[in-house]
Structures are given as C-alpha cells and as structure tokens.
C-alpha positions as CSV (number, residue, x, y, z in Angstrom):
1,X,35.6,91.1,90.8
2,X,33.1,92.3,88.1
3,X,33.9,95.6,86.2
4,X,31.5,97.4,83.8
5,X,33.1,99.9,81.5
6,X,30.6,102.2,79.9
7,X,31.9,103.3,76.1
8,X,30.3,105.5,73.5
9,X,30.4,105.7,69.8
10,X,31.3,109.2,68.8
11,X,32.1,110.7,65.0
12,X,35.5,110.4,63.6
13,X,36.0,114.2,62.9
14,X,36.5,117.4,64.4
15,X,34.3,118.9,61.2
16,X,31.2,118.3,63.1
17,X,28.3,119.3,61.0
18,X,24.8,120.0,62.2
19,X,21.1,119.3,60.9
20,X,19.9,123.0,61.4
21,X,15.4,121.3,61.5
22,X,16.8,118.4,64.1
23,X,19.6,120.6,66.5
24,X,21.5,117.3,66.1
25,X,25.1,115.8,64.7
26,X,25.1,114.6,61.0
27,X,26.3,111.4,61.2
28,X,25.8,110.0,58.0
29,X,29.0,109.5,56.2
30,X,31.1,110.7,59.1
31,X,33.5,107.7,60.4
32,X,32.9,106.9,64.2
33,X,35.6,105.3,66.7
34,X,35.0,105.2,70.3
35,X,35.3,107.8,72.5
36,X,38.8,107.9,73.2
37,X,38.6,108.6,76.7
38,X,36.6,105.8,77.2
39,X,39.7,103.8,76.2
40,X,41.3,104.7,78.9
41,X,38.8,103.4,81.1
42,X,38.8,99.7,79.5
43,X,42.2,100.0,80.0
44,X,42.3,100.7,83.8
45,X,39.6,97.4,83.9
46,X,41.8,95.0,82.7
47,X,44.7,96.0,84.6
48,X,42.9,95.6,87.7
49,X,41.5,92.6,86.3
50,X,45.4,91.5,85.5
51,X,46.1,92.3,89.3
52,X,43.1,90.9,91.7
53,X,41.3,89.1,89.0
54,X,37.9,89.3,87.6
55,X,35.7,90.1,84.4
56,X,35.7,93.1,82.4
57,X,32.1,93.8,80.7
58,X,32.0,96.4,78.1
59,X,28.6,98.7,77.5
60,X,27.5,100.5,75.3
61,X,24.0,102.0,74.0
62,X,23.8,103.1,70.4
63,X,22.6,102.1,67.2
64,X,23.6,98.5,65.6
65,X,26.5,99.1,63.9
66,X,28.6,99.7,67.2
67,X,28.6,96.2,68.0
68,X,31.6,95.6,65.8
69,X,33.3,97.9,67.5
70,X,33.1,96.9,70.4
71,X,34.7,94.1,69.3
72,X,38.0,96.3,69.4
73,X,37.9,96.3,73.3
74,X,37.6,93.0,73.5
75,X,40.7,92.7,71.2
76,X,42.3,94.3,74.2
77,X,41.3,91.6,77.0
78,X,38.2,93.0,78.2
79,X,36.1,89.5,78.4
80,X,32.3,90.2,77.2
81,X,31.0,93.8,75.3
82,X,27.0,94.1,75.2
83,X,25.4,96.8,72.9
84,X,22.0,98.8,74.4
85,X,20.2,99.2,71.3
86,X,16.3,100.2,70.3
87,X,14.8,102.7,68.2
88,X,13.0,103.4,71.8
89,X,16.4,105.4,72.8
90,X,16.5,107.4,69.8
91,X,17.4,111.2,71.2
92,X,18.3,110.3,74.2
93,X,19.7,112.9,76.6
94,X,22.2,112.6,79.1
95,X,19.4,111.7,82.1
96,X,17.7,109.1,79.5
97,X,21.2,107.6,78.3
98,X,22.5,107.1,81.9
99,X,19.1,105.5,82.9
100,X,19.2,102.9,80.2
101,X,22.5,101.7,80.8
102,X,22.0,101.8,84.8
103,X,19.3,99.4,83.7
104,X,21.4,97.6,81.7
105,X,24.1,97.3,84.8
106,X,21.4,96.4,87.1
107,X,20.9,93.3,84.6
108,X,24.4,92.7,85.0
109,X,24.1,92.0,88.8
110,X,26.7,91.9,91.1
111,X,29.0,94.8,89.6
112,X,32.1,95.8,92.1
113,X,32.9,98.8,90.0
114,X,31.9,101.1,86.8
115,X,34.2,102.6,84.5
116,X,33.6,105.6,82.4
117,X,35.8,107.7,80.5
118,X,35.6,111.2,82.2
119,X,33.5,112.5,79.1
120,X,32.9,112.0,75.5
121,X,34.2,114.3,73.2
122,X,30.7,114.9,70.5
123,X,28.9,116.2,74.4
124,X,31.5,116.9,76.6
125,X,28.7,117.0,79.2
126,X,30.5,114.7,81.8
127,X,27.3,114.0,83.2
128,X,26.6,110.5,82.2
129,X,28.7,108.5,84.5
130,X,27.5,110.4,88.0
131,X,24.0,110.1,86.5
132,X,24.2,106.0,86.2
133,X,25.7,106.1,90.1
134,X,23.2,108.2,91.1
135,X,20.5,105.8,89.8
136,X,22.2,102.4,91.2
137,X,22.0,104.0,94.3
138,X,26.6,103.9,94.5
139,X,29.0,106.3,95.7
140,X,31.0,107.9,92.4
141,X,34.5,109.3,91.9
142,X,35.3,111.4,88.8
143,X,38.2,113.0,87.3
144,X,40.5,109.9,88.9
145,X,44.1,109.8,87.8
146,X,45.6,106.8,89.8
147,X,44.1,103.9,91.5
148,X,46.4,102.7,94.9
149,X,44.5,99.7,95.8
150,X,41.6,98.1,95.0
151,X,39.5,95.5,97.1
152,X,36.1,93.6,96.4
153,X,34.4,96.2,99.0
154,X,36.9,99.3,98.6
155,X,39.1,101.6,96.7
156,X,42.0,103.5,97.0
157,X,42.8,106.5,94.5
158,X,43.6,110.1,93.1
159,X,41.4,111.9,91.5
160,X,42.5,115.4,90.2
161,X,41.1,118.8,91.3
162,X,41.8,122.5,90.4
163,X,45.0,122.8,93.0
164,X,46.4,119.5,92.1
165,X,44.9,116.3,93.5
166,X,43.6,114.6,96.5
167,X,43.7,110.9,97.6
168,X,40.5,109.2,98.6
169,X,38.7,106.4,99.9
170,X,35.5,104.9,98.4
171,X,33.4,102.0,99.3
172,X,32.4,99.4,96.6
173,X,30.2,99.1,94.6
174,X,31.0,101.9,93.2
175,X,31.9,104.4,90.2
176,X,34.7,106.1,88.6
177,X,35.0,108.1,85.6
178,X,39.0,108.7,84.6
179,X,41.3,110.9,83.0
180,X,44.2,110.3,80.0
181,X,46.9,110.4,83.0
182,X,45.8,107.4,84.3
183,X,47.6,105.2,82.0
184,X,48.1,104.6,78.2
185,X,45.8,102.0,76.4
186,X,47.5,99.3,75.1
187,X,47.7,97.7,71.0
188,X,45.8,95.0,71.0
189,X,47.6,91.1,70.9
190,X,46.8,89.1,67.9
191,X,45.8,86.4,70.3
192,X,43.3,89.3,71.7
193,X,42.3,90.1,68.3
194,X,41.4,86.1,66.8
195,X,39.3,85.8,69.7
196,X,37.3,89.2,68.7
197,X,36.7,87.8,65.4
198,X,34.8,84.9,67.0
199,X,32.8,87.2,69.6
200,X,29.3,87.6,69.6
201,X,27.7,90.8,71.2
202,X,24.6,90.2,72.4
203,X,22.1,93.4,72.0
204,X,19.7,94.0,74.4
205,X,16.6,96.7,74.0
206,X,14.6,98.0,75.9
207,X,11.9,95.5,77.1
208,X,15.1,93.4,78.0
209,X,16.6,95.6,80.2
210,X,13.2,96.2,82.3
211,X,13.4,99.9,80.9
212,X,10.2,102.2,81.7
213,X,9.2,103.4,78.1
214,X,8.4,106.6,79.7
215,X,12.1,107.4,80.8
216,X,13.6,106.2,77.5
217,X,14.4,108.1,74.5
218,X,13.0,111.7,74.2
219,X,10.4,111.0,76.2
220,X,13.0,110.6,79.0
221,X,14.7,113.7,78.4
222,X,13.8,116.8,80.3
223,X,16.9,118.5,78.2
224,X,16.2,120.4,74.5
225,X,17.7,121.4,72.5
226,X,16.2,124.8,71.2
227,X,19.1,125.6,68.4
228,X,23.0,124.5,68.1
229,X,24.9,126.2,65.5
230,X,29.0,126.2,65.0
231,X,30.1,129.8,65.8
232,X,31.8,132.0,62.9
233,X,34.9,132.3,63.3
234,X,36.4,135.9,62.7
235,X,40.1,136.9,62.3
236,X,41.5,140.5,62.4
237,X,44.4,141.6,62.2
238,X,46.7,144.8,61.7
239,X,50.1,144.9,61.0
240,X,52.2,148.5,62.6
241,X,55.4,149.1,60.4
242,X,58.4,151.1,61.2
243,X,60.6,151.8,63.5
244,X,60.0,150.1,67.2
245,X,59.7,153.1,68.9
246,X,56.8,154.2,66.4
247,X,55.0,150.6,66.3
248,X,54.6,150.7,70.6
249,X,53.2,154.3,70.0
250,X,50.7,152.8,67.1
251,X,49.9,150.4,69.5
252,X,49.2,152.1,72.9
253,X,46.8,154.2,70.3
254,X,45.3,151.3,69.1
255,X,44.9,149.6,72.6
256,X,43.7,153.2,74.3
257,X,40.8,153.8,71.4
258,X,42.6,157.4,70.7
259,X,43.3,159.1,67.2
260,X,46.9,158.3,66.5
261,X,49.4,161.6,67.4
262,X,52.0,162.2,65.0
C-alpha cells in the first residue's frame, strides 16, 4: 500500500503579524513547525503502514527551507518526504496549492490513500485536502476520527459530525483528512532520527510536476485577498458594590438600559 501524507509549514506563534500593502503573514523572523494537525495524519500512515504494510510519502509545497523539516517526519518512520517548491507557487491560494500537489501525487503514481490533517492552523480554510481529491478524480472523507479496517481497494472508518459520528465505507484510492482524536503522534526513535540525518529530499518545481503555469501561483488563484487586519480587542467592565440585593437591582438596570431607581 502507498500513502501520501500532505503537511504544511506554518509560523511558530499565535502573534501573527500582517503586511498591511501585501494582506499576507510576516514570516520573517517568526519560527515555523509543521502544522500540527498534520502530524496526526503521518502518524495514522505509519500505523497503517505498521499493520498491512506499505510506504508512507510525505508532501509538502513551500519554500526551501521546509525540507529540513520534513526531515522530522521521517524521524518518525514515514519512508520518503518530497518538498513542492518554485517561485512559480508564490501566493498560492487554496485552489492553486491543492492543484500543485495533486500534480505532485499524480507523479507519485499508484497512491492507495491521502492523508491530510483536517486543516492548518495559519488558514483554517480546510479546503485543501477535498480540493486535491476533487482534482485526482477520488472519493474523500474528512473530519475522520478512527480507521476500522483498511484494504488495498477499501476503507473502513469514523468520521465525526455535529450529533456525534457516523461509520462509513469508502472505496480506494481515496482521501482522508483527520482529526487530534484519532491517535497521539509518537517521539521519534533515535534509530528514526540517524536515518533523517542521512535523508535527502528531493524538490520538485513546477516544470517537474507537469504543472500548467497558468493554474500555479497567483495566477491560479481566483481568491483575494482585498484587506486582513487583526481585530482590536476591547474590554469593559463594571464592577456593582454592596449589598446582594442592591448589586441584582444594579444589574437588571444595567441589562434593561433603564436609569437606575433608588
């Protein structure tokens, strides 16, 4: 069996700041990790690979730099990590980020599933992993919290809803995108992490994953963004001394929008 788990670099920071010309993330001296959701994912690959056998493929698109992280997943047992990288994907939406790295899975060949993590926390968009099943032309789970059983041509699993969760069956090839309850990413060995060290990631761009220049980058995205801004936050308070009796009355006053009675 052949996985492909889809990862993202994302910043290292809830302190996001943003360029006010560009409507995009300042980066620059902002540490980045990946997206821990996506962690899950790699985890869920290589149990399954642990259970029926198989590769686990990591991919990512991004900039050069996260090619050294992606050593950390193979660290954990994932077998090969490729990077996505060309200055022909630079502001790439969610439709242009999924189409690169469908391209890039289609390179692959002969995938039984995709892994993503259910979204990344910089976006929160969820959209990229339905977009790249949408493009392959596969059937796509999201929001899956347990796998049952898993064959070469189907799968078994739970994937949460709003009432609680339902159990389904899906065809392979196919996609998932999962959720933190689905299991708890593991350290990684020092066997798994000597054999990092000595991993090469190969970087592919665009003219080697086939890609249409046209669908790439911003000339790929139909999306803009017209202005982002953090939102001020504003506290108010007031504080109703005295007896109890008195602070309820100050505060049905308060609540109702009347003149306080004394």
């Amino acid at each position: 069996m052949k996985i492909v788990v889809c990862v993202k670099q994302v910043p290292d920071t809830t302190e996001v700041k943003i360029n006010p010309e560009t409507n995009t993330l300042i980066r620059e001296g902002v540490a980045s990790i990946l997206n821990p959701f996506d962690m899950y994912a790699v985890e869920e690959a290589i149990r399954i690979k642990e259970k029926v056998g198989g590769t686990v493929i990591v991919l990512s698109m991004g900039p050069p730099q996260v090619a050294e992280q992606l050593k950390e997943t193979i660290a954990m047992g994932a077998d090969e990590a490729i990077l996505v990288s060309d200055r022909a994907f630079a502001g790439s939406d969610t439709l242009a980020t999924s189409y690169a790295l469908s391209k890039a899975i289609e390179k692959i060949a002969d995938v039984n599933l995709v892994i993503c993590g259910k979204q990344a926390i910089d976006g929160d968009t969820a959209q990229v992993g339905p977009e790249i099943a949408e493009k392959i032309g596969i059937p796509h789970l999201t929001y899956v919290k347990k796998i049952e059983a898993i064959s070469e041509t189907e799968i078994t699993l739970e994937r949460m809803n709003e009432d609680g969760y339902e159990r389904v069956q899906m065809p392979l090839p196919g996609l998932i995108t999962v959720v933190k309850e689905i299991n708890e990413p593991r350290l990684p060995s020092l066997k798994g992490m000597m054999r990092s060290k000595k991993a090469e990631i190969p970087i592919w761009s665009a003219a080697d994953i086939d890609a249409d220049p046209a669908k790439c980058g911003l000339n790929g995205s139909p999306t803009w963004v017209k202005r982002i801004f953090i939102p001020e936050i504003k506290c108010q308070g007031e504080i109703f001394s005295g007896e109890p009796e008195e602070q309820v009355k100050f505060l049905v006053n308060a609540l109702v929008g009347r003149k306080i009675v004394v």
